[in-house]
Structures are given as C-alpha cells and as structure tokens.
N, C-alpha and C positions, 0 to 999 in steps of 0.2 A: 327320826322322820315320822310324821304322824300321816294316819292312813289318807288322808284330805293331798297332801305331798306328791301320793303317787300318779305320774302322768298320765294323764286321758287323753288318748289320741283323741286325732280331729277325724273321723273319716266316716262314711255313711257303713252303720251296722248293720252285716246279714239277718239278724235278729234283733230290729228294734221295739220288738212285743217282750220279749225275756228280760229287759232291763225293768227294773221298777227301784224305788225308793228304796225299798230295802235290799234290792240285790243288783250292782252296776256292773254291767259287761264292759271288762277293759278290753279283753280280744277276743273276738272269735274265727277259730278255721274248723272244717270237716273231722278235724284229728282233736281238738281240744277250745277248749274254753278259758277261759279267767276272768276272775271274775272279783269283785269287793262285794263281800255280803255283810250288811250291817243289823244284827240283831238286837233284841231289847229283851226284856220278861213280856213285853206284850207281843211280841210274834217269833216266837221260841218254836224250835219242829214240834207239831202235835204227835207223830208219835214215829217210833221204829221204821229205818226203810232201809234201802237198799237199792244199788243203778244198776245199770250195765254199761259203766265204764268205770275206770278208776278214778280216784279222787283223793287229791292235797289237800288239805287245809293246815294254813298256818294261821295262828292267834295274833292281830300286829295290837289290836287295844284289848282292854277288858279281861272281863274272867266270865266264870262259868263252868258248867258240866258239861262233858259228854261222854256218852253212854254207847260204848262199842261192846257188840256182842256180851256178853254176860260180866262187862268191866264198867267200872265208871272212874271216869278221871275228872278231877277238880283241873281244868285249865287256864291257863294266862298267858298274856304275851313273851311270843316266843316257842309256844309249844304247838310242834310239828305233828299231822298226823297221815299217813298211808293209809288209807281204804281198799280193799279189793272189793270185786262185783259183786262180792259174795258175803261181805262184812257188812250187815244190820247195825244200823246207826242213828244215834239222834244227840244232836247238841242245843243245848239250850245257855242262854246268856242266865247270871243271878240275878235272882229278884232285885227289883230297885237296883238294876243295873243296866250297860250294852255291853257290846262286844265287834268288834271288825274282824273280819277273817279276809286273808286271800285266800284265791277259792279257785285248787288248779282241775278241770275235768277234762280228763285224757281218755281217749277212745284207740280204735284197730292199729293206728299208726305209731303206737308207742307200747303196743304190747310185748315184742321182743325186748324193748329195751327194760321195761317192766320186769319183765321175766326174769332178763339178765342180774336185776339186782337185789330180788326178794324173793323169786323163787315161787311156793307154791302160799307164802304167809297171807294170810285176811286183813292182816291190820298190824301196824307199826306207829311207835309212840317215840319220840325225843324233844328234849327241852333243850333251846338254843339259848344262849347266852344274849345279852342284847347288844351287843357289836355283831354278833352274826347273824342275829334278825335284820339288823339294820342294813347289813350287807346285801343279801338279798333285795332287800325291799329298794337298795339302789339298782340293783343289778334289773332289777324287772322294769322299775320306772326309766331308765337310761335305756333300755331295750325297747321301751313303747314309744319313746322320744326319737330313736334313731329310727326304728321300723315306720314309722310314718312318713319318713321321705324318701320310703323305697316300692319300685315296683311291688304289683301284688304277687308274685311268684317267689321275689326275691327277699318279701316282707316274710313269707310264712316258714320260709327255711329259716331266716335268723333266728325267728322266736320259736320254731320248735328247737331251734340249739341251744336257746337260750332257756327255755325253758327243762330240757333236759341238762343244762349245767345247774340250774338250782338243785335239780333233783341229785345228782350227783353227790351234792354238800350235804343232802339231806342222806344219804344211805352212807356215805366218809361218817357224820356222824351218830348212826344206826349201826356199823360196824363196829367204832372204838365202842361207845359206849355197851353192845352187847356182847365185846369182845370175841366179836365172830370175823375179825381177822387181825395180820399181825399188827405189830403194834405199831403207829403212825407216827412221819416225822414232824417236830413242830415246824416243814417249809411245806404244809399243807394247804395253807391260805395260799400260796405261789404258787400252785399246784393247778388250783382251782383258778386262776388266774390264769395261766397260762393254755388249762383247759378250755375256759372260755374263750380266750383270744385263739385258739385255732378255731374251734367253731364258726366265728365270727367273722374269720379272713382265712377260710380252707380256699376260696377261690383264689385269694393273690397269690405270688409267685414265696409261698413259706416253706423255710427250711426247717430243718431239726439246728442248724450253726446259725442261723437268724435269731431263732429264740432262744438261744443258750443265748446269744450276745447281750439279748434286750433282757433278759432277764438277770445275767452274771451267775447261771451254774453251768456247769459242764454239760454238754450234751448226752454222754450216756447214763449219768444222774434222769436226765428230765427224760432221755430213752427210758429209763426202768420206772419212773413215776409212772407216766405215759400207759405202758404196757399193763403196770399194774392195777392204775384208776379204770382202763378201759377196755382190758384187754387186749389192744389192737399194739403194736409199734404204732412208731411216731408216721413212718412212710403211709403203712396202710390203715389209720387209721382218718390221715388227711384224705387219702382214695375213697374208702368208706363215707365220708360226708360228703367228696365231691361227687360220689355214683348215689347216694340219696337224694343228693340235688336233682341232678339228672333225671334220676325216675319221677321225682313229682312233676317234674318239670313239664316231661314229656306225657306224663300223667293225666293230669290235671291242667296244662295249659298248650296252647295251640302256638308252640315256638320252634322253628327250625332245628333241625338237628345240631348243625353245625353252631349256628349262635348259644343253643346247650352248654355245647363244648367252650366255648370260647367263657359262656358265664360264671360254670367252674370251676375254672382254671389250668382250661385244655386248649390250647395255640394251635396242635397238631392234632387237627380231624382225625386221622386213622388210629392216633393212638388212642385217645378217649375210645373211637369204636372197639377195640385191642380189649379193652380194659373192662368196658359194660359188657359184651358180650360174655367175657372170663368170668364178669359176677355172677350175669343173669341169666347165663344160656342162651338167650336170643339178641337180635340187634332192635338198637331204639325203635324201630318203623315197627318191629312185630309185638311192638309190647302192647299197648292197646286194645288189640285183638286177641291174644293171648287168654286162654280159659281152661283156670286160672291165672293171673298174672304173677308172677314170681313173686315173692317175698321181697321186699323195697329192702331188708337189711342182711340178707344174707343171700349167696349164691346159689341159683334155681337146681334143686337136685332133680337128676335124671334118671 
C-alpha cells in the first residue's frame, strides 16, 4: 500500500492551519493526532526537540536518519519508533532523497495506557516486516473510512481503539524482540484481530462463545490471550471500553445519560449506573463537576 492509498476523511478539520504540504492531518481529537508527514533533504528537522505528548512514528516510504537521544538509527520502511516527552529527537530524510512517516501524537488521554506498556522508557525502536507494515497501514485507512460515517462522539472512541490496537502490535512486537516477555504463540496476528474487533463492537451484544465461534479457538485460549495482551479478562475488559465510552461521552458531549447507556451496550439503565459508579466512585451527573475528575481508565480511589 503506498502512503498516497491511505484514506482521507471528508470532514471539516479542527485544525485546518496545522496541515501543510509537507505535513497532512489525517485525524485530529483533544487526546491525539495523525498525521502523514512527508519529508525530503530540503526540509529535514533543523535540529533536536522534544513535546509534551508522546509520539509514533512509523516509516511507510523511504530512508533516512534519526537521531534519538545520543543514538542514531539508519531507518526505512517499516521501522517503528516510541518517543516519550522526554526523548530529544530529530529525523531527517537522505540526501537526494524523501521519506513518509505516519505520525501518531498522543496526549493526557492515553497516558495510563502508555504507561501500561513501556513503563518509565524514553524511546523504543522495532523493524516490522512488510506484511506487518502493510497491516497497519490497512487497519488505520479502514478506520478513517469507517469513522467518517459516524457520529462525532462515536467517531473518537473507535479511533482511539483503533489507534491503541496499532499500538498494541507495536509493544507484541517490542516485547518478543527484546525478549521482555514470554515467548509468543504464532496465533498472534488472531490475537490482534480479535483484539481489535472487540474494541470496535464492545457496544454490540459480544460474548467470549461469540468470538471463540467467529474465530474457531476455544474460549479459554482466547480468555488467557485476552488476559495476557491486556491485562483485563475478556468480561472486564469489554466493561472497561464500554465505561471509557461512557466517560468521554458524558465528558466531552452533551448526551443523556440513559442514551450513554443504551450506546455502550447497556439496555438496562441501572445496571450501567451499578457499574460506572463501581469504577468511578461517583454517578454520570457528578462527573463533570467533579475536581478532579476520576481517572477515565481506572476506578476513582478514595
């Protein structure tokens, strides 16, 4: 798939000053960016920086340097990199050359998840094969194709699932390769599939015996994948996306409580209520007000 391939929503940009010729905003929300940056030798970073958010980049054309903290890597298509806020960096395309990078910038809303899967590291390096570049680069254009014919509430929850299931594939293969867990099975790509499609339909009525079906493994196989990719079971880990729904929901958008529930994939009002209060300590109506507001991914400690 060539970087030109990947889909460009239609929809008017919160920031249509930030796009330019060399750098195209595929999506933007509050919590993250993406972006296509396409470099050359004539407008290569002038020198060392550093954000305050985190940042992906992946290589989909070209080569080039880049220069993390006191490392320099020769990169090309396919090589993945982790930045933290704290990781000084500058990439430049080779001379008489470009380069295209997806370009993922992630802020406050993805820091626990962050957390969860690198810990306290600056910076992280892996080379994808190109079937598994390729993969992605489908998964994210098929996510900008689908998120465009959906409400804006219901558009930003996909692609942040969407975009934390790329990132996923990217720490599976940050793990094997620096053998910082146990050893993985080859039904890993099914893994990640199956990861995604919860993400993706946690609101419909999905079982753990659903997707065992649709996939053809056992349920307490795809229980222990489940558990292990994510920490969560399968049960609470569906709960967990449908009470982040929820929170942004009631967040960030002016929607009845009840229709929350119902968008999630909760029929019965009181138990959704049952369920957010057990995460959050408080009920939907006091969240807002709330100072501070709970943590969106973990249950408000008292």
């Amino acid at each position: 798939m060539s970087q030109s391939r990947i889909y460009q929503m239609n929809y008017r940009n919160p920031e249509p000053t930030k796009s330019t010729p060399m750098y195209q905003i595929l999506y933007y929300d509050q919590d993250f960016r993406i972006g296509l940056h396409n470099m050359s030798d004539q407008n290569n970073d002038p020198k060392f920086h550093s954000h305050n958010y985190y940042e992906f980049e992946l290589i989909v054309e070209g080569n080039g340097t880049n220069h993390v903290m006191s490392q320099t890597f020769d990169v090309k298509r396919g090589h993945f990199f982790f930045l933290s806020p704290s990781a000084f960096h500058r990439i430049n395309a080779a001379p008489n050359s470009s380069m295209t990078i997806i370009n993922f910038k992630l802020r406050d809303g993805f820091t626990d998840f962050l957390l969860h899967l690198f810990g306290s590291e600056y910076f992280a390096m892996i080379d994808l094969d190109d079937e598994i570049t390729e993969n992605i680069q489908h998964i994210l254009s098929d996510a900008l194709r689908n998120a465009e014919q959906m409400a804006d509430h219901l558009r930003r929850i996909y692609m942040k699932n969407t975009v934390e299931n790329i990132l996923l594939i990217f720490a599976e293969h940050y793990y094997r390769t620096h053998q910082l867990s146990p050893e993985l099975s080859e039904d890993n790509d099914y893994i990640n599939a199956i990861i995604l499609d919860i993400r993706q339909n946690f609101a419909s009525p999905i079982t753990l015996e659903s997707i065992s079906k649709k996939y053809g493994y056992s349920p307490n196989y795809i229980s222990q994948m489940i558990k292990r990719t994510t920490s969560y079971t399968f049960k609470n880990y569906v709960t967990h996306l449908r009470m982040q729904a929820a929170y942004n929901m009631i967040m960030y958008h002016n929607i009845p409580y009840k229709q929350v529930a119902l968008e999630v994939g909760y029929e019965n009002y009181t138990s959704f209520l049952d369920i957010f209060i057990k995460k959050y300590g408080i009920p939907p109506s006091k969240l807002r007000e709330s100072d501070p507001p709970p943590n969106p991914s973990f249950k408000q400690k008292k």
